[in-house]
N, C-alpha and C positions, 0 to 999 in steps of 0.2 A: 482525579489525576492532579499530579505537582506540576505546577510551570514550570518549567527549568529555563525557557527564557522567554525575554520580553521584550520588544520594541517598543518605544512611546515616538511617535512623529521621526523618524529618523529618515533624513536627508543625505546626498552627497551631490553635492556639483564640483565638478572641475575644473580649475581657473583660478586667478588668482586672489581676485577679487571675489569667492564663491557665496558669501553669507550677503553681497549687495544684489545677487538672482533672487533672493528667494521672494521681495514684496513684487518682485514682477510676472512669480509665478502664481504668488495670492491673489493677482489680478485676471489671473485668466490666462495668460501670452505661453503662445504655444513653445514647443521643446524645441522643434528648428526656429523659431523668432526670436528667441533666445540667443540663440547660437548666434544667429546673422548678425544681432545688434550690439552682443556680447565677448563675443568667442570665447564662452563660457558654454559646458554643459550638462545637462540636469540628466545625471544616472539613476537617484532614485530622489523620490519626494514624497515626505510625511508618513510614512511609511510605519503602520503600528499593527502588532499582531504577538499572540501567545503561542509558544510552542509546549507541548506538554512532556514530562519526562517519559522518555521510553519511546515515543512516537516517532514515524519518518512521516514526516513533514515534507509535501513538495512545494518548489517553486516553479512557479510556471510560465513560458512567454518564449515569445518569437524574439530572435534578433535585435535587440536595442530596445529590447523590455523594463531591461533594471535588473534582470534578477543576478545576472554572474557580478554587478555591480553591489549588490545585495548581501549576496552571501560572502564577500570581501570584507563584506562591514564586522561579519560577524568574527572575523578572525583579526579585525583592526587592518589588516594589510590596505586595507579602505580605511581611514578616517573618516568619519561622519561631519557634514559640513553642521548637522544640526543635531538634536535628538538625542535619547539615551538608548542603552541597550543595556538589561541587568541580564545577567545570569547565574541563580544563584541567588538572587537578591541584591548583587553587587554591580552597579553601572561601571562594564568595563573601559566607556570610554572615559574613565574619568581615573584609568591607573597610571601608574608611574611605568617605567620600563623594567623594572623588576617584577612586579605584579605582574605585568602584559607578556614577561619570557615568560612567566610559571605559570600562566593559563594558557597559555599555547604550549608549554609542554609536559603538561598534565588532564587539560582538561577538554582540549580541542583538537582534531587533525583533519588533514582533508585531503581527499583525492581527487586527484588532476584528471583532467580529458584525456593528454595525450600520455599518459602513465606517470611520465617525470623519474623512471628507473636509472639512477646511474650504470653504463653501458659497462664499466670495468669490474662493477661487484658481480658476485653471485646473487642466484635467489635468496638465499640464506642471509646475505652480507647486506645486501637492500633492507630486507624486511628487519635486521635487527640495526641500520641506520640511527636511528631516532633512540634508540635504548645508548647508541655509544656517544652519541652526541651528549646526555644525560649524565655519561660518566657513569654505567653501569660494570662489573665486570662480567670476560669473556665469556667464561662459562653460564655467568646467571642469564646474560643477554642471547646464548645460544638457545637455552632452554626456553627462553620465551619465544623467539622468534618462530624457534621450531615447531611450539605448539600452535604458534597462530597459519602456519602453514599448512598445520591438519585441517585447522577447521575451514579456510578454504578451498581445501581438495589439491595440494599440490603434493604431498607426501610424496618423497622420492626425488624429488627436483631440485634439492637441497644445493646440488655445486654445478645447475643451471645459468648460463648466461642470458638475458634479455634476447639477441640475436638468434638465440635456440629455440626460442617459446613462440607460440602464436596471439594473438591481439586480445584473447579470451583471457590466456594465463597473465600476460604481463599486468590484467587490469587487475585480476587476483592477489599476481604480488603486491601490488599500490593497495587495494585493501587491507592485505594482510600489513603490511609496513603502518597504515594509519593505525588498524587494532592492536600492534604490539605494546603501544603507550597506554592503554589500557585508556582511552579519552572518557571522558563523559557524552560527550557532544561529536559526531562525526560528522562531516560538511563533504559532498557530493557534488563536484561540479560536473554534469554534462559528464560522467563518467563514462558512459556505454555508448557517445554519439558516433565514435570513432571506428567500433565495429560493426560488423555485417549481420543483417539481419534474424538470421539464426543464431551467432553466439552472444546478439545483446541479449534474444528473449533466452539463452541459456543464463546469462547472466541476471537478469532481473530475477529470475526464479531462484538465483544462488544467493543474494543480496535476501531475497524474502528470506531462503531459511536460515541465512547466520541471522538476522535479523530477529526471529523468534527465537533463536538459542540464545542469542546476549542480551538482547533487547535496548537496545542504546538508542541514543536521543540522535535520530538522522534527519540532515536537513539537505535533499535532495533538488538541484536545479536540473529541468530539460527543455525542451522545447515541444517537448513530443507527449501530445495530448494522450495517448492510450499508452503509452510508458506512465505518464503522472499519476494517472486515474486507477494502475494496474500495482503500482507502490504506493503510494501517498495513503497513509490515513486519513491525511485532511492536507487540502491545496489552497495554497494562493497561485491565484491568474492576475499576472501585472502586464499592464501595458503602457508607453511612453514613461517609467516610471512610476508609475502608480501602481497601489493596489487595487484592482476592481472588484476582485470577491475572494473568500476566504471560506473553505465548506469543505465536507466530505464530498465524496466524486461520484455520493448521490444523489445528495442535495446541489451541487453544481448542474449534473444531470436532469433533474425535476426543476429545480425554483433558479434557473440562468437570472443574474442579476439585475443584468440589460443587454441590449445586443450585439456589441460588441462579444460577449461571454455567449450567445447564442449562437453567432457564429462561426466562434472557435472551437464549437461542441458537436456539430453539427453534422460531421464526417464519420463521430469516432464510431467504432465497433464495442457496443455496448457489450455483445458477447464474452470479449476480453474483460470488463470492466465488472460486468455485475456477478455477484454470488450470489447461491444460491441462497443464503437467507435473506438476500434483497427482492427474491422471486418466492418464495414461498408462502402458504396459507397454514391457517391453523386447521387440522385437522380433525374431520368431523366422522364421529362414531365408532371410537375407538370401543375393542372388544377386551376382557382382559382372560388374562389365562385360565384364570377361577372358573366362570363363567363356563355354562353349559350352552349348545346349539341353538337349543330354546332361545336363552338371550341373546345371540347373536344373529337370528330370524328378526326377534323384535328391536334390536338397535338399528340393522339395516331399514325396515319398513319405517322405524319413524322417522330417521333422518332421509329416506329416497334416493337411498343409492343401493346399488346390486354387489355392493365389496365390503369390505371392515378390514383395518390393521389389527390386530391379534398384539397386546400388550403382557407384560407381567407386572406385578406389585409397582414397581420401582419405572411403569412407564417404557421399559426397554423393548424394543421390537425384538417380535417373537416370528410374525409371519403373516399373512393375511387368510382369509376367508371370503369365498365366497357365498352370492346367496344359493344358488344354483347344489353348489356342494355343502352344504349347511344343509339342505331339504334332502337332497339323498342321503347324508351321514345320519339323518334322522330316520328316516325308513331303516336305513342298513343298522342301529342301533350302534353307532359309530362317536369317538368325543371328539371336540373342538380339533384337538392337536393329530387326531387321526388325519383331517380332511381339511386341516390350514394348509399352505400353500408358504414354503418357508424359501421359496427362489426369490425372493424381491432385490430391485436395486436401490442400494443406499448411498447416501453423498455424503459431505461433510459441509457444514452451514458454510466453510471459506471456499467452497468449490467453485471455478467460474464456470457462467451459463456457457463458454465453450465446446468445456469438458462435460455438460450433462447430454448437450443437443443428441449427440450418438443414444446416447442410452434413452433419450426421452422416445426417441424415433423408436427406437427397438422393444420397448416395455410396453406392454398389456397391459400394465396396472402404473398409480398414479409412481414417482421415485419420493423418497423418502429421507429427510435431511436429520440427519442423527449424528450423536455429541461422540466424545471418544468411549463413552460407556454406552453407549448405543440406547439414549436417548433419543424418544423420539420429539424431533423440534417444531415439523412441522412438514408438509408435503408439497410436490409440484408434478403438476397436471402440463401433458404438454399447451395445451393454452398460454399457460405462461411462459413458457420460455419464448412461444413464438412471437408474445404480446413485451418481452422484454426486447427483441429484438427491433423491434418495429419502432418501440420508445416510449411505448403506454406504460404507468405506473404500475409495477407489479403486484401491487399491493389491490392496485384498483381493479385488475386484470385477474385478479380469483377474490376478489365479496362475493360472486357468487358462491351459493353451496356446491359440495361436491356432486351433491344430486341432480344439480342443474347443468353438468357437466358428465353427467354417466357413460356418454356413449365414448367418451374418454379413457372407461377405464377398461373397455375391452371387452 
């Protein structure tokens, strides 16, 4: 993957005197000791990390963490008391105010917590803001906006006032207004804290799929440990300031970096958090469609289990077999695809283990994690979901064979 940006040690303290804080922070002295001897304060410090293009990126932390101090930085509205930031390759703190208007209105936008909708425009008149600012004309600037409207599902709302809409949509339009600039880089402050608990998780699941349809460089802050873990490709956890770790949200979850990051993990509902290909085994004794009864007797027997997935050429599930029926379709002079069993449930590798628990509950046989060609990736026995739940490694939580787990499959 391409960086598209980069921190190197990037600081910001408040004050006036801010660059005479920073040997008192290499010494150790804490953020309120600072303050008390200073009336100087340290938002973020030393702060280095890679974003990769196309990625959302979270940031993470409680209340006077750094992080809405952070992602300020990245939009200059924060001056960095120290540090570089390239994006691009190019250290934006080091432009002129020419440079810094045309990366802020080409390559950057952001979305506010509390929408920041002007009350007298329309939906329409909001969301094409930033095009008339640019000195686009009417028509071309309709056209765009309009279309960024679809893709956040507000189609028809076009001569909508703020006052008319609910807390879901108004965040929509603030989406839709930052994507009409067409940015590279979109910056996410605390966008969904504001709403109620049912339409932020409507909203995070709307964010995941523009998110896959454009695929932009998102740098999302919250507070909210199973929001970060439920978007983020990979997270930074800062605290006082600091970064303390930097990982995917399952490498956070398995290898915490010290305890501080243990403790703030500690609560979360893994269920929301993990996929199924973070819960899955590699599956053992596969049958292929070719393949006669006979083989599919002797694949079950060596490996020690009482089932088989039933593949074709190309790997794609086809259906399962049992051994049970496998020995009668031999008597009855009966083939494979007679006496497979083609009701199985299948997931998709980004499924979260919330969404499988119903079906792990209700399936006789193990569910089955397969690609959009119905590849098969790989399987999950309820063991592991209930061994994800708990916090065990899922990985570690099916080494055993599937044989060693038979009475699993029904």
């Amino acid at each position: 993957m391409t960086v598209k940006m980069k921190l190197e040690n990037v600081s910001k303290i408040f004050g006036k005197r801010a660059k005479r804080v920073i040997p008192m922070i290499e010494k150790g002295e804490s953020k309120s000791d600072i303050l008390a001897k200073t009336g100087h304060t340290v938002g973020v410090y030393n702060a280095s990390m890679e974003i990769m293009e196309g990625e959302t990126f979270v940031i993470m932390g409680l209340s006077g963490s750094g992080k809405s101090t952070l992602i300020r930085c990245l939009n200059m509205l924060n001056r960095p008391t120290a540090g570089a930031i390239y994006v691009d390759g190019e250290n934006i703190v080091e432009y002129n105010a020419q440079q810094l208007k045309y990366y802020r209105q080409k390559k950057i936008a952001m979305v506010f917590q509390h929408f920041g909708l002007f009350s007298h425009r329309t939906v329409l008149g909001n969301i094409e803001y930033g095009l008339e600012v640019r000195g686009l004309p009417k028509e071309e600037r309709r056209k765009i906006a309009q279309s960024h409207l679809e893709v956040v599902g507000l189609k028809g709302y076009e001569d909508k006032y703020q006052d008319e809409l609910s807390g879901g949509m108004r965040q929509r339009v603030g989406i839709a207004r930052a994507l009409a600039n067409d940015p590279d880089i979109l910056l996410m402050d605390e966008p969904f804290s504001a709403l109620d608990p049912l339409i932020r998780r409507e909203m995070q699941l709307e964010l995941l799929d523009i998110q896959n349809r454009l695929q932009k460089t998102i740098i999302f802050i919250t507070h909210d440990v199973n929001e970060a873990f439920k978007i983020g490709d990979r997270v930074a956890v800062m605290k006082d300031g600091n970064v303390e770790q930097i990982g995917t949200p399952e490498e956070i979850l398995e290898q915490p970096a010290n305890e501080y990051i243990s403790d703030f993990i500690k609560d979360i509902d893994r269920s929301k958090i993990l996929q199924a290909e973070h819960i899955m085994v590699k599956p053992f004794g596969l049958v292929s469609l070719k393949d006669g009864l006979n083989v599919a007797i002797k694949v079950m027997r060596e490996n020690g289990i009482s089932s088989a997935f039933v593949v074709d050429r190309g790997r794609r599930i086809q259906g399962l077999v049992t051994i049970d029926g496998a020995i009668e379709g031999l008597k009855q002079k009966k083939t494979l695809q007679d006496v497979m069993d083609t009701d199985i449930n299948t997931v998709d590798p980004a499924e979260y283990v919330q969404d499988i628990i119903p079906k792990a509950l209700e399936s006789k046989y193990p569910i089955v994690v397969v690609d959009e060609e119905r590849v098969i990736k790989g399987i999950i026995l309820r063991v592991h979901v209930l061994a994800s739940l708990v916090g065990e490694n899922g990985n570690e939580a099916g080494s055993e064979s599937e044989g060693e787990h038979d009475e699993n499959l029904g």
